[in-house]
N, C-alpha and C positions, 0 to 999 in steps of 0.2 A: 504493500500500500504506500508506502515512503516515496518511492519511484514516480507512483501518479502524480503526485503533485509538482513535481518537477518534471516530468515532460507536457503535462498537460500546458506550463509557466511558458515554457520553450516553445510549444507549440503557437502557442497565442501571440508571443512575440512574432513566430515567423509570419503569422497572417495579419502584424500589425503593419510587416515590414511592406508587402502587396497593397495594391493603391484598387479601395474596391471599385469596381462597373457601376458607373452611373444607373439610375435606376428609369426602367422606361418609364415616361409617362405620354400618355394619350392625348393628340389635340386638345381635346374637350375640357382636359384638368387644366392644361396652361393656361387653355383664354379665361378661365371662372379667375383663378388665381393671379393673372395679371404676366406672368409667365412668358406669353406667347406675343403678347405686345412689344417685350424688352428685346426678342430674337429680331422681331420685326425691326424695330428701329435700327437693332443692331447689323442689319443684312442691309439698310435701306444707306446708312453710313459707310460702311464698307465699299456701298456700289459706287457710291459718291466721290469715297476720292479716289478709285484707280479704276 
């Protein structure tokens, strides 16, 4: 039993070390939450200066 808790420590560190995947979200939840406006403006600058 001594063991588990040391690798279980180790363990967790390595999945702290991994960067996690964004989580999908669906059109419908960005525009409610305001989300989907900031990609917009953000695409709509982007186009603007190059």
């Amino acid at each position: 039993m001594a063991n588990r808790a040391i690798w279980s420590m180790r363990k967790r560190h390595e999945w702290l070390a991994t960067p996690l995947k964004p989580k999908r979200v669906k059109r419908s939840t960005r525009l409610r939450n305001g989300q989907q406006d900031a990609i917009d403006r953000k695409a709509t600058k982007s186009e603007a200066e190059g």
